[in-house]
N, C-alpha and C positions, 0 to 999 in steps of 0.2 A: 784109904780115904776116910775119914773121921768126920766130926758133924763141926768142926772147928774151922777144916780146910773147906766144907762147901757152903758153911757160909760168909767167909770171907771171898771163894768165889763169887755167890751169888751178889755181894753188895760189892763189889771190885767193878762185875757187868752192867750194873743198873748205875751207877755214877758213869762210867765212859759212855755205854753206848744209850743210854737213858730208856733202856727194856724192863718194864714189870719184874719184879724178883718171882712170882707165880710162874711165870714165862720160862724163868731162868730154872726155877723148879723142876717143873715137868719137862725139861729137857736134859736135865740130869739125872731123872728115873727113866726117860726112857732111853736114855745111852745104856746106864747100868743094865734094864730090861734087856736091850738086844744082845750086850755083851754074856747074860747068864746063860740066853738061850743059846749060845754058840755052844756052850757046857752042856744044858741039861736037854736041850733038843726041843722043838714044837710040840712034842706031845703034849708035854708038863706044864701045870697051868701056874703060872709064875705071876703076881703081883710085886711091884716096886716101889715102897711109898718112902718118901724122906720128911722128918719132922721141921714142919717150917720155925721152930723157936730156937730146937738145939742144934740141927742138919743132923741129926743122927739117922744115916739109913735102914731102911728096914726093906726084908723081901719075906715073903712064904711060896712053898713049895706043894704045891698039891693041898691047900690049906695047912702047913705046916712051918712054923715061922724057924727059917733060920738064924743060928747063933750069930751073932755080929762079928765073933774071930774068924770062922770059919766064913763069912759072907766077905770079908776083908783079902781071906787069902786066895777064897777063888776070883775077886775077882783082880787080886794084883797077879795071880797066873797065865789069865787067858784072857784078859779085856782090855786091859789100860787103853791098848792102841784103838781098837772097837770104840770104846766108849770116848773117847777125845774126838775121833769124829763125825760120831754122833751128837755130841753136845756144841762143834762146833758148825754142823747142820744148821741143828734147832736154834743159834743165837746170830746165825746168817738171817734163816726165815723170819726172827722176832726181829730185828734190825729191821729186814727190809719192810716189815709190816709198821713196826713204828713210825720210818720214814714217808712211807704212801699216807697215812694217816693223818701226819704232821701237814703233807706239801698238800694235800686234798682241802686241808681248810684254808689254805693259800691262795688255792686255784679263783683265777682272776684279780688277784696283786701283784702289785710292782715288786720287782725285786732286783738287784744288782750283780752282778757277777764278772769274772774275767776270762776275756773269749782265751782258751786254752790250745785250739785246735781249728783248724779253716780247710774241708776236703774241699779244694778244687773248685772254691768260686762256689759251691751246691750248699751245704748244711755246715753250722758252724758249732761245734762243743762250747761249750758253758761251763767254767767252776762254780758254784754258787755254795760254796764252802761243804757239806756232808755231803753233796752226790750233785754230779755232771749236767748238765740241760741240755738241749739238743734246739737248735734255733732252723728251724730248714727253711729252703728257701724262698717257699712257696709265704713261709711269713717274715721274711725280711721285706724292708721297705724297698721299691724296683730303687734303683739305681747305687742305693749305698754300698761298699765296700768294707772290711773289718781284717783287721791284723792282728795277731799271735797279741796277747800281750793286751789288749784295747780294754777298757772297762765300758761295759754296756747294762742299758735297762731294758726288762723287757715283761711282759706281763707271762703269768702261767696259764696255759692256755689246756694243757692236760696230763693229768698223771693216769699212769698206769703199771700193774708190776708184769714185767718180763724177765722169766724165771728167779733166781734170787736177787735181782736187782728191781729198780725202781727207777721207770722210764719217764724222765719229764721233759715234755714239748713247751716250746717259749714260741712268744708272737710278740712281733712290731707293727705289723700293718692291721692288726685288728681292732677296732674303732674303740673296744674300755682299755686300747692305751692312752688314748685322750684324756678318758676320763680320770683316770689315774696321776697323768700328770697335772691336770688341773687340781685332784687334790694335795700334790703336792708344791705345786710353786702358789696356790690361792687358798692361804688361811681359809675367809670366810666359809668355804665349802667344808672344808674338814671342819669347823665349829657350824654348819647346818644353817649360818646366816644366806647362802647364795647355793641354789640347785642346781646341778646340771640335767637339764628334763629329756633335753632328746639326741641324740647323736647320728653323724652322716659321716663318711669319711671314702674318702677314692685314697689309700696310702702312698704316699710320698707326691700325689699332686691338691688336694684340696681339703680341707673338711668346712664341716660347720657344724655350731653346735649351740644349742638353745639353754640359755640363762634366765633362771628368779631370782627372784629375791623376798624371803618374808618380811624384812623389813621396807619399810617405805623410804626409809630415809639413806640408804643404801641404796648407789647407782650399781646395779648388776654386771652390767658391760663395762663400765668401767673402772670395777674392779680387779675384772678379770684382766682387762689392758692393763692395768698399772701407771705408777708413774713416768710418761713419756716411753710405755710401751715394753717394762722391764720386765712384769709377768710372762707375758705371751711370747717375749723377745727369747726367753730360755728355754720358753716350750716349743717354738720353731726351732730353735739350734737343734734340739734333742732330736728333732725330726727333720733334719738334712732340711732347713729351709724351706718345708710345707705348708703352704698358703694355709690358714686359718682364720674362717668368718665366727663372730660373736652375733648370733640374734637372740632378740628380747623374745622373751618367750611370752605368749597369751592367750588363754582359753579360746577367745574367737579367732576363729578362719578368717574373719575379712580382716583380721591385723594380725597374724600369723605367718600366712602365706607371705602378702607382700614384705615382710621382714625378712622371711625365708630368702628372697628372688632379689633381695641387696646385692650390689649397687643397683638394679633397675627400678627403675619409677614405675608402678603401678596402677595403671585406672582404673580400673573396676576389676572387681571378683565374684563370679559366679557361682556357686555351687551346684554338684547335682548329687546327691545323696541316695540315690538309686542304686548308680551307679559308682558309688566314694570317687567322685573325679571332680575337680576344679579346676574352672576355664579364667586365666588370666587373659583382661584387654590390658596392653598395651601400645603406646604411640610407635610410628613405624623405627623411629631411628632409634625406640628401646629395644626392638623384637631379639635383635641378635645378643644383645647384653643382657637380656634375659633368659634367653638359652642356655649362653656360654658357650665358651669351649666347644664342640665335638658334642654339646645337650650339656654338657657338664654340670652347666649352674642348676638348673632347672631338675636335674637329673637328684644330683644332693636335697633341693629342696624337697620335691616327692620325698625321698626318704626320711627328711627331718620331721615335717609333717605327718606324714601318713597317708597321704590321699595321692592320686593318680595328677601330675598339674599339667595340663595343657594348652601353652604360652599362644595366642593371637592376634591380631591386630582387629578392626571393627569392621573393615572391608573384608576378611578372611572369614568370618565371623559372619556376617551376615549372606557371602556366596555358598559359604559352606549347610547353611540352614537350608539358602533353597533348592542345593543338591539334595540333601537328603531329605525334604520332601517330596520333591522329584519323585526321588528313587523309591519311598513308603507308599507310596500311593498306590505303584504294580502288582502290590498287594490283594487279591481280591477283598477280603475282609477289613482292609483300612483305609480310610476315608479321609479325607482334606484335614478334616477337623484333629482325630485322631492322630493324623503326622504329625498335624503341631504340634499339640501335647506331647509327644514322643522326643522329637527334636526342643522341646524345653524342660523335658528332662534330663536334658544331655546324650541322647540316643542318637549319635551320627551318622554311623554305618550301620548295614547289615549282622557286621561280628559284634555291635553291641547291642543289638537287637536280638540276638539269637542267646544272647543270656537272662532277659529279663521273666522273671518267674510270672506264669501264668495269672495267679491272682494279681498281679499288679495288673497286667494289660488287660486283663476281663473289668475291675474294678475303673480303670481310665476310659476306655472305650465302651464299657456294655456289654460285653461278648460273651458268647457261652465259652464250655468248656472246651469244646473239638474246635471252634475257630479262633481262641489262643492257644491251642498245640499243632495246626496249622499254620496259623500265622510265624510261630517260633520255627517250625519247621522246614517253612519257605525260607525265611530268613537264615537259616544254618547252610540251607542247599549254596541260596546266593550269595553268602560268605565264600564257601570252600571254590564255588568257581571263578569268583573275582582273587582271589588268592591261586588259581591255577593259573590264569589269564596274566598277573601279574609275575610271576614267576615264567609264565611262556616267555614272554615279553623283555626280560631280561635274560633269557636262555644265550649264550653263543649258537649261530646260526652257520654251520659251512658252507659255502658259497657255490650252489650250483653250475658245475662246468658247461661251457657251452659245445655244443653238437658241431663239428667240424664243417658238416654244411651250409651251417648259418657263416663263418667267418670267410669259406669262398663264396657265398654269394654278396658278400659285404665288397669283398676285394674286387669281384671281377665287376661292380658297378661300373667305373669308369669304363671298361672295354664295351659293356653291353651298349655306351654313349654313344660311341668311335663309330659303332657298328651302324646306328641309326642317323649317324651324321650327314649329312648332304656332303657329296662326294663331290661335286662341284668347285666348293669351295676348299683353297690351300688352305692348311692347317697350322698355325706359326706356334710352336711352344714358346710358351712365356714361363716366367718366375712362378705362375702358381699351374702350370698346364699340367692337365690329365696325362699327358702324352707320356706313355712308359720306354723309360731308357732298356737300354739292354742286360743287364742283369734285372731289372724290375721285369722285364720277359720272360726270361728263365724262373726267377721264381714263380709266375702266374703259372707258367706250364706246370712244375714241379705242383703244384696247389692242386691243380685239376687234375695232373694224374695219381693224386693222392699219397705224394712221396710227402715226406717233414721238409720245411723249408730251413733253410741254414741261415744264422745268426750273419756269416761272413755277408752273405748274398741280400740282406736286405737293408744292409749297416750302410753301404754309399748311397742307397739312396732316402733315408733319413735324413743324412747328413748334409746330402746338398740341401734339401727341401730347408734346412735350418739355415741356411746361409745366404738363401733368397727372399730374410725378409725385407719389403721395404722399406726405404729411411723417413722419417718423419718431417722432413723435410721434402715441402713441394716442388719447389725451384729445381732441388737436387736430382728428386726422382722426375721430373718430365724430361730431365736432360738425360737422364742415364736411360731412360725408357726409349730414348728418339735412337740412344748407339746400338740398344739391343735390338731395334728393330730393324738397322742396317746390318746389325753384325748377323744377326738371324739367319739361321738355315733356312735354306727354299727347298720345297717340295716339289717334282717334278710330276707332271702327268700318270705318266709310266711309274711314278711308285718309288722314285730314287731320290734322295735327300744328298742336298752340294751343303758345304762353307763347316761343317764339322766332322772334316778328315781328322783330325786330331783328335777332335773327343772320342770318336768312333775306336782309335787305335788304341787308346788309351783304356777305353771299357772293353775292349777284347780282350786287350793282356790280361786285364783283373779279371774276366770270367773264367 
């Protein structure tokens, strides 16, 4: 190896794979290095230098430079294969470092690529031309789908090297893909005429996203919409038909917000700076179109914003004020006066009570030290057990079994009647009478002597009770009521019942 062939090596590697010639350097002395020491052993203190102008190599041995014939032949005897790969180690490692370096100034740009690989509905490979991307699923957009073969955008989300390669993670559902596609379908943004200030995004069901503009004579929003909605129309394709809001962006909260909580109309805005939370009124038939969705609307705006927003109506609004004076008052330490203050600060409950720092409440109220670390301390208590009481409260509860006793003393009501009845009078069973038939005996006994009652044995007489009920018809039932009271079994003296031989036979077989 001559200083001809290595560096025509060296500038061969640095054109294809675009590595440092230094790089390529020092991994061609230390190929040569390991290849000598196979020769001369660990003990011998061996340097390796190659001349970066001519490539002519040079070694010394123990401080002794050897001859360049004889550094030639030892090492076309015992290295060639050693030293090739080592040098194609060292230009694996300088690759995968130039690439990590390359994709790391990337990180967080758009890029394009062709899905190459789909495992199973989970993570999908990316050629993005030098090295592979890995889209998992966790950031694809929920519902979309992708085929071998598809061209997709997606932003870089992270680079990392795992072992000689160079691991790059892609995202779709992550909100500076927005931002991204806005700077590419909306000039102005990319020439700095129109800002994207804030971003909100739930992937593949909503975003929003707050627009300026330094100039004045540029509409911000509708720039970003286009003509008859051509801009925004390719940024929703790109994102599977993903509802996207355009709000005008503005230093003040009281026209911030309501921009935020489009389409709902807005009445007033409160702020409470205490606590960073903003109480929107709204009319009642806004309240849910200010929510959205599942919070949805509402939920986006908070994030566009910054602040905590908590949507109401004025009746909501003023019951809720006189709870939670109500409730501040149980307080030893605070007073009518001091509620208010508290609840016009935005101080609702207990759990936002139990965060507010003691110089503020000492400074509102007057209070020392120890009766704002009291006061905060009662309020933590009565947090965590209205927070238990509410979680009781929605527990599942299993349904205490009732004690066998209680259901025969339920049953045998009607006999204890029987018993107490006046014996004088005949007893005529009707449509709803107590009078128990003869399997309804058998199971009362079977009850009291503590046997289980059988399903077969209490199913007839269910059945009739359901077949006796009256007709809604008056005419109908005085007439059928005058046959039943001729057809009616009679009670004898002596204890013996005539006119239901037939029923009698009839319930015997089925006992």
């Amino acid at each position: 190896m001559n200083g001809r062939e290595i560096l025509r090596i060296v500038d061969a590697i640095h054109r294809d794979k675009g590595i440092d010639p230094n790089i390529v350097f020092e991994g061609i002395e230390q190929a040569i290095l390991s290849a000598a020491r196979k020769h001369y052993g660990e003990a011998s203190e061996l340097v390796v230098t190659i001349d970066r102008v001519t490539g002519d190599p040079g070694m010394t041995i123990d401080n002794e430079a050897l001859e360049p014939d004889v550094m030639g032949d030892l090492l076309g005897r015992i290295a060639a294969q050693t030293a090739k790969q080592v040098m194609i180690q060292k230009i694996r490692e300088a690759e995968r470092d130039a690439l990590y370096d390359e994709y790391m100034e990337m990180k967080w740009q758009l890029v394009t690529g062709t899905i190459s690989r789909v495992d199973g509905g989970r993570s999908v490979n990316v050629n993005l031309g030098k090295v592979e991307g890995i889209l998992p699923r966790s950031e694809q957009i929920p519902g979309e789908e992708h085929r071998n073969g598809e061209r997709v955008r997606a932003i870089i989300l992270e680079v990392r090297k795992v072992g000689s390669r160079v691991r790059i993670v892609l995202s779709r559902s992550h909100r500076e893909m927005i931002r991204r596609l806005f700077e590419v379908e909306i000039p102005e943004i990319t020439e700095n005429v129109i800002e994207v200030r804030s971003l909100a995004r739930e992937a593949g069901y909503r975003s929003k996203v707050a627009v300026s503009c330094f100039d004045s004579k540029v509409d911000a929003v509708g720039a970003c919409v286009g003509m008859r909605g051509a801009r925004i129309r390719s940024i929703v394709e790109e994102l599977h038909g993903e509802r996207i809001d355009i709000v005008r962006w503005n230093d003040s909260l009281q026209v911030l917000v309501p921009n935020a909580l489009q389409p709902a109309d807005v009445q007033d805005v409160i702020l409470c700076p205490m606590l960073g939370k903003v109480i929107v009124l709204v009319h009642d038939d806004q309240l849910s179109l200010a929510i959205g969705k599942k919070g949805q609307n509402v939920r986006l705006a908070s994030k566009l914003v910054g602040w905590d927003i908590q949507v109401m109506t004025q009746d909501m609004l003023d019951q809720q004020l006189d709870e939670s004076v109500t409730s501040f008052i149980q307080s030893t330490h605070i007073n009518e006066e001091l509620a208010e203050n508290l609840v016009a600060q935005g101080f609702f409950s207990f759990d936002d009570l139990s965060i507010i720092e003691p110089d503020q409440l000492s400074e509102m109220g007057g209070l020392t030290e120890a009766q704002c670390d009291e006061i905060i301390q009662f309020a933590d208590d009565e947090s965590e057990r209205l927070a238990r009481m509410d979680s009781g409260s929605t527990a599942y509860r299993k349904p205490i079994p009732q004690p066998a006793e209680t259901v025969v003393e339920t049953e045998a009501t009607p006999e204890t009647k029987d018993e107490t009845a006046d014996a004088s009078e005949p007893i005529l069973p009707t449509a709803e009478s107590d009078t128990p038939t003869a399997p309804e005996v058998e199971a009362m006994h079977e009850i009291e002597s503590g046997e289980p009652v059988q399903e077969e044995t209490v199913a007839p007489a269910i059945e009739s009770s359901n077949d006796l009920v009256p007709d809604a018809n008056p005419a109908i039932a005085s007439v059928e009521s005058e046959q039943e009271a001729e057809e009616a079994p009679k009670v004898a003296d002596d204890g013996t019942v005539t006119g239901i031989e037939e029923t009698s036979d009839i319930q015997s077989e089925e006992t």
